[in-house]
C-alpha positions as CSV (number, residue, x, y, z in Angstrom):
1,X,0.0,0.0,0.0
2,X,1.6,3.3,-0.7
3,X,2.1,6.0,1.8
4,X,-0.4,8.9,1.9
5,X,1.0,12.5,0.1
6,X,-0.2,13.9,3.8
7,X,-1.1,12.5,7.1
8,X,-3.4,13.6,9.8
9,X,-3.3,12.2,13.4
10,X,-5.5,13.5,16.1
11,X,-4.4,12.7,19.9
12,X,-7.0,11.6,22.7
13,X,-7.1,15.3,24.0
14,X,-8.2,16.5,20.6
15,X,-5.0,17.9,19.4
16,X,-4.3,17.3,15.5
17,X,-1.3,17.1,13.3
18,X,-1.1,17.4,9.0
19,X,2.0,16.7,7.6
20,X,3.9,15.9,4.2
21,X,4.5,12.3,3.6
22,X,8.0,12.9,4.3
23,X,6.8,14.0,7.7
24,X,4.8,11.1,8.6
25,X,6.3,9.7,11.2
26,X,6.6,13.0,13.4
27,X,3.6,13.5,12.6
28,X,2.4,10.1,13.6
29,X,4.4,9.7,16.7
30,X,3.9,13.8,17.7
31,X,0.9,12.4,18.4
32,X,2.2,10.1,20.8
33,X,4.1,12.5,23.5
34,X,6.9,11.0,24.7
35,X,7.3,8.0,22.4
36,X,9.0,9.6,19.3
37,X,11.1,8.4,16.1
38,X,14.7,7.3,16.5
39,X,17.0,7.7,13.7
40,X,19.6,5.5,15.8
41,X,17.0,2.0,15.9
42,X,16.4,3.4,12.7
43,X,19.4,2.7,11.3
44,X,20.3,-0.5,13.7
45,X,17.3,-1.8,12.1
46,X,17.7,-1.1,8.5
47,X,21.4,-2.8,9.1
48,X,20.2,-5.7,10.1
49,X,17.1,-5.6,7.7
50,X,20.0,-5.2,4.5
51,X,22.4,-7.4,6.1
52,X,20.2,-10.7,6.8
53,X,18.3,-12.5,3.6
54,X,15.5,-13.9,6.6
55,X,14.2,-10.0,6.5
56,X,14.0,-9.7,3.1
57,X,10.3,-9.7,3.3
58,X,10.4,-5.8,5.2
59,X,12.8,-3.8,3.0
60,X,9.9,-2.7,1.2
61,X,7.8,-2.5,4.7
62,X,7.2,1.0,5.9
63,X,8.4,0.5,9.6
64,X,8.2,2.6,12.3
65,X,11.1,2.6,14.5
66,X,10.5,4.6,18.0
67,X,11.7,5.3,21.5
68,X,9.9,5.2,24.7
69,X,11.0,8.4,26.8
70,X,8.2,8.4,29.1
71,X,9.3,8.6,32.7
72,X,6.9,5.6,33.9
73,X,8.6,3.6,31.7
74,X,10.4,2.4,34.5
75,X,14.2,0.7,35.1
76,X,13.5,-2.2,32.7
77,X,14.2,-5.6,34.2
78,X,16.6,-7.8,32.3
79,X,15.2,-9.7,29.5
80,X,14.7,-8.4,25.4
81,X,10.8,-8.7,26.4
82,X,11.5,-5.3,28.8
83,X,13.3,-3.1,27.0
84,X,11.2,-3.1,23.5
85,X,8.1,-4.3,22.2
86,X,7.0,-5.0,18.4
87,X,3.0,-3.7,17.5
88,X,1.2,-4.2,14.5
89,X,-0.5,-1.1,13.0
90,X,-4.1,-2.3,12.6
91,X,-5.2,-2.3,8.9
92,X,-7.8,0.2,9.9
93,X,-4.5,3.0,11.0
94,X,-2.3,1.9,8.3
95,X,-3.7,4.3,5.5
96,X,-3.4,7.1,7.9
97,X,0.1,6.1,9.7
98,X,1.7,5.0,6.5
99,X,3.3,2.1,8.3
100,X,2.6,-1.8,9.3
101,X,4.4,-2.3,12.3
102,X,6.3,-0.3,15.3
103,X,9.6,-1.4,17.1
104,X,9.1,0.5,20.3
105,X,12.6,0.2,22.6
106,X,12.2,2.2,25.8
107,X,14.7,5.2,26.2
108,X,15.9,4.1,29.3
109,X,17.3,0.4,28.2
110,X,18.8,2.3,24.7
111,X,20.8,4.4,27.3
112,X,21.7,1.7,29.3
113,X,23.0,-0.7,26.2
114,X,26.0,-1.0,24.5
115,X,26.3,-0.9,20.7
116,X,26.5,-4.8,20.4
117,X,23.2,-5.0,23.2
118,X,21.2,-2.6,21.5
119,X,21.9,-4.5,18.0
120,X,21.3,-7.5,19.8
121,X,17.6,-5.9,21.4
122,X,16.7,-4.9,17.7
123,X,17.7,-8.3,15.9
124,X,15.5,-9.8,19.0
125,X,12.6,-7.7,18.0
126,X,12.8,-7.3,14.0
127,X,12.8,-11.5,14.8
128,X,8.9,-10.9,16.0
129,X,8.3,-9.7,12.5
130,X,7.7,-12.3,10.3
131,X,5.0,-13.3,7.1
132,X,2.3,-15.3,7.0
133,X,1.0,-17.6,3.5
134,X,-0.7,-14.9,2.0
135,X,2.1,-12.4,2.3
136,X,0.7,-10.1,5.5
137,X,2.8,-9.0,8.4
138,X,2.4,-11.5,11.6
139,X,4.1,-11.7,15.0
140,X,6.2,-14.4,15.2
141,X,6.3,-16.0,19.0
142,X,10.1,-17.1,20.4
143,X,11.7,-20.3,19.8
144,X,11.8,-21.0,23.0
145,X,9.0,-20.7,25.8
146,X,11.2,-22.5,29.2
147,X,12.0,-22.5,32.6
148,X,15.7,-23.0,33.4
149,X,15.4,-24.8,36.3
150,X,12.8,-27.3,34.6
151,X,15.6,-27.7,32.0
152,X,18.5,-28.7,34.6
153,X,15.5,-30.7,36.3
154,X,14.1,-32.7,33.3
155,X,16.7,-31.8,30.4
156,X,15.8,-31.8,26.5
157,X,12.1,-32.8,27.4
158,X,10.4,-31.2,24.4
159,X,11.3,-31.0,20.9
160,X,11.8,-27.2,21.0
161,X,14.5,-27.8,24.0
162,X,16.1,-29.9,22.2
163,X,16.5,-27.5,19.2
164,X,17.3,-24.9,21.2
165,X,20.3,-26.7,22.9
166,X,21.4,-27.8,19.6
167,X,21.7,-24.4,18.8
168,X,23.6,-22.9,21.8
169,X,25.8,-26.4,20.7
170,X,26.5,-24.1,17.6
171,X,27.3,-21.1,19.4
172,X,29.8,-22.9,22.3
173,X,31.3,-24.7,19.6
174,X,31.8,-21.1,17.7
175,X,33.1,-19.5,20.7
176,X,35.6,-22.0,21.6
């Protein structure tokens, strides 16, 4: 679907925005307060995006790429999951936002990451994006859904525990 020539986004209080398409995303996340457009996931992201053939499918994907600056987004706890989340623009806001999906990272986690960590965070949540049969824009789930201590307890238990200690095999064997 091709972007809108202009864009207009009215906030809960009533407030509204019109912008040029080239605009559309200050427009669109103006609208938001405190959660705004970052060039730096930005350009983390379209990195990644060019670098990887498995994200072919969103070069030509308008995605927004924001930050979280609100103060009650509080001290994240470790984990990916806390420091960014991945949304799907509903098909109903698309026309008007220009854009399918939005990797939110909060403000306060960017700050706190290295430049390896905060690739890391945005390969972990460009991996929620994936495609479904008829070509549309779906949230993929993680590999692995486990508790540690069930996996000391009970070991490769499951089919997806055993994949996914194959793959840290990979990675041990890479790192020694």
């Amino acid at each position: 679907m091709p972007r809108p020539t202009s864009v207009t986004i009215t906030a809960p209080d009533g407030r509204s925005a019109t912008a040029p398409d080239e605009q559309w995303e200050r427009v669109v996340t103006g609208a938001l307060g405190d959660i705004v457009a970052s060039d730096e996931v930005r350009a983390v992201a379209e990195r990644l995006i060019a670098d990887h053939l498995r994200w072919s499918f969103l070069r030509s994907r308008p995605i927004a790429y924001l930050v979280d600056r609100r103060k009650d987004a509080a001290e994240p706890k470790p984990g990916a999951h806390a420091f960014g989340d991945v949304r799907l623009v509903p098909a109903l806001w698309r026309g008007l936002a220009g854009v399918e999906a939005a990797l939110i990272v909060k403000q306060v986690a960017w700050d706190s990451l290295t430049d390896r960590q905060r690739e890391a965070l945005v390969h972990h949540l460009l991996m929620h994006l994936d495609v479904n049969q008829k070509g549309a824009l779906v949230l993929a789930g993680h590999d692995l859904e486990e508790f540690g201590a069930t996996v000391r307890e009970y070991g490769q238990w499951m089919p997806d525990v055993e994949h996914f200690a194959e793959q840290l095999g990979m990675f041990e064997a890479s790192a020694a």
